[in-house]
ROPA-743864 format. One line per 4 residues: their letters; for each residue x negated, y, z of C-alpha. Coordinates in pm, 1 decimal. Layout:
REM residues N
a = X:Y:Z  ...
//
This chain:
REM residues 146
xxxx = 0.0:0.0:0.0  -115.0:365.1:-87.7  -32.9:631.9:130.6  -77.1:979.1:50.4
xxxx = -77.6:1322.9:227.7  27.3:1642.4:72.1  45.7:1930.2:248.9  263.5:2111.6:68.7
xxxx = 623.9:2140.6:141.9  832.1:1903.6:-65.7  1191.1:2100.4:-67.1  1211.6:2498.7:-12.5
xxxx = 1521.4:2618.9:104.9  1656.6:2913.4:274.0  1915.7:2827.5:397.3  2178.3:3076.3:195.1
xxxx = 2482.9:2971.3:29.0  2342.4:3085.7:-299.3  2027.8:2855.1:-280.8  2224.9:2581.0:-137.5
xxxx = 2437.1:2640.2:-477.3  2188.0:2597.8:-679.1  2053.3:2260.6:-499.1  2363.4:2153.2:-573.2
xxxx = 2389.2:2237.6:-924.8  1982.2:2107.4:-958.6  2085.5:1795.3:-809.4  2426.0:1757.0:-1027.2
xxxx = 2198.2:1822.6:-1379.4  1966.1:1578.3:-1242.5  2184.9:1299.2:-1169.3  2375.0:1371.6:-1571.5
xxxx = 2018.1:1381.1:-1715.8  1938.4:1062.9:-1514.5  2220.9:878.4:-1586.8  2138.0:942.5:-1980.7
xxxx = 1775.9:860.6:-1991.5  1844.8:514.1:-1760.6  2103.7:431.8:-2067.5  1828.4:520.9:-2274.7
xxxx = 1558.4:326.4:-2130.6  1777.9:74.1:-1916.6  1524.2:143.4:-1645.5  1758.8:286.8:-1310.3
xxxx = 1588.1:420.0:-1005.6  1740.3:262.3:-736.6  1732.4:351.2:-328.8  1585.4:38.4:-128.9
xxxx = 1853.6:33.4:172.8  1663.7:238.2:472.6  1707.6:291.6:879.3  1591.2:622.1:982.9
xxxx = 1534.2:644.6:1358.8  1416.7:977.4:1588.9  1345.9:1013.8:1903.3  1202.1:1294.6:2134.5
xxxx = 858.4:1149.8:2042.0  882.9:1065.3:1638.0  1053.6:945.8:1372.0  1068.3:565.7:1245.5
xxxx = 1168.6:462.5:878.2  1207.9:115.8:784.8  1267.2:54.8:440.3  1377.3:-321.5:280.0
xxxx = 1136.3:-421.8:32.9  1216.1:-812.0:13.8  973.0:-977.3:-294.6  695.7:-690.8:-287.7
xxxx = 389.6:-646.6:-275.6  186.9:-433.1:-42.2  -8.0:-283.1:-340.2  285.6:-214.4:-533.0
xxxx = 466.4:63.2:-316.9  316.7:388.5:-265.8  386.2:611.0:45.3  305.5:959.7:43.7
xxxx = 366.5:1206.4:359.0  438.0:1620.0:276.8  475.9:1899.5:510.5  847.8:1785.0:563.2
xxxx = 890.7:1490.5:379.6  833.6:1148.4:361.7  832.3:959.2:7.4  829.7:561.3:-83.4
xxxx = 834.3:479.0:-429.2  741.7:144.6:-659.3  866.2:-97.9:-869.7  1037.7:-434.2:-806.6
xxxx = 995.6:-692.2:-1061.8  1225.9:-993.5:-1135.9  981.2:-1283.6:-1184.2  1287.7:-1491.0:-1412.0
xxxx = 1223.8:-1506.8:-1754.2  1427.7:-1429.8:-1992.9  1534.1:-1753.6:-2126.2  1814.9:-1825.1:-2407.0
xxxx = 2110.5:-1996.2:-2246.3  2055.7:-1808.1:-1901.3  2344.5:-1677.7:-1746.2  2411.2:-1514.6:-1428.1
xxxx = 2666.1:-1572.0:-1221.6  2581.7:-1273.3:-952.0  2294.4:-995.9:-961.0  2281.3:-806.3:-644.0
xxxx = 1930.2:-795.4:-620.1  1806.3:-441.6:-777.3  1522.8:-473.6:-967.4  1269.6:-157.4:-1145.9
xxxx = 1141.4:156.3:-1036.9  1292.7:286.3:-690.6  1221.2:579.1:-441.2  1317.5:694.0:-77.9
xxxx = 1285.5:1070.4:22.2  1359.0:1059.5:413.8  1311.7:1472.9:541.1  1154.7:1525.6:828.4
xxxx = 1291.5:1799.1:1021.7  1013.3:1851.8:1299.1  630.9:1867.7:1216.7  468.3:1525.9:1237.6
xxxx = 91.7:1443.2:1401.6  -52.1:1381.8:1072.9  -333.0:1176.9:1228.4  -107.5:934.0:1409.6
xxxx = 91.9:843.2:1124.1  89.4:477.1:1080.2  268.8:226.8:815.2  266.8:-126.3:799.1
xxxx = 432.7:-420.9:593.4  530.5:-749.7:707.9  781.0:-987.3:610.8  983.6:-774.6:363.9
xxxx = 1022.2:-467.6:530.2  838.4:-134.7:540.5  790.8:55.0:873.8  643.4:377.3:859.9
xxxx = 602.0:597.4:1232.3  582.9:937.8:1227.6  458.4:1083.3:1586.7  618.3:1438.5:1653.8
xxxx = 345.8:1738.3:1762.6  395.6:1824.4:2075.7  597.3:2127.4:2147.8  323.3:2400.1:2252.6
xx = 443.7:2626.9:2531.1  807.4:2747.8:2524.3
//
């Protein structure tokens, strides 16, 4: 597994109704223009199903990866963000006279954004992988003096 820092801020927002508008309308021609190019290219980025945890001290994300390889998903931490991404690949061949009877099991490129609405203590960050699932902690800073 790869993980990344940035230290950049991965979503500005203000906080006014006009920039939450235009999230909104970002996010709308995003999902239209995905939807088109995953017809296109019958490749659909799918959302592995997460738990997202805080506490007083952190925050803990644990993401379902069943079939994966550590090397295959990439984790990268920004100023308020946390992002998984990779690729699942079905290891069936395509064989003539194969039919399915259910597919639940997603399969291609996917991605989780978690935010992370406190600062994190970039140092104690820690992610590990073991039998299918991805944990990633994320230790809060201590609050200095209030």
């Amino acid at each position: 597994m790869r993980m990344r820092y940035r230290s950049v801020t991965y979503r500005y927002s203000d906080g006014s109704q006009q920039q939450l508008d235009r999230h909104y309308r970002q996010l709308l021609q995003d999902a239209l223009r995905q939807s088109q190019q995953s017809l296109l290219q019958h490749s659909i980025t799918w959302r592995p199903l997460a738990d997202i945890h805080e506490s007083a001290d952190g925050m803990t994300v644990k993401i379902e990866l069943a079939g994966m390889k550590e090397e295959e998903i990439e984790v990268t931490l920004y100023a308020d963000a946390l992002v998984v991404s990779g690729e699942r690949h079905d290891e069936q061949k395509d064989e003539a006279g194969l039919y399915y009877h259910e597919a639940q099991v997603r399969y291609g490129p996917f991605r989780v954004e978690v935010f992370i609405p406190s600062p994190v203590d970039r140092d104690a960050v820690t992610a590990r992988y073991e039998n299918g699932f991805l944990w990633v902690d994320l230790p809060k800073l201590p609050r200095s003096g209030l």
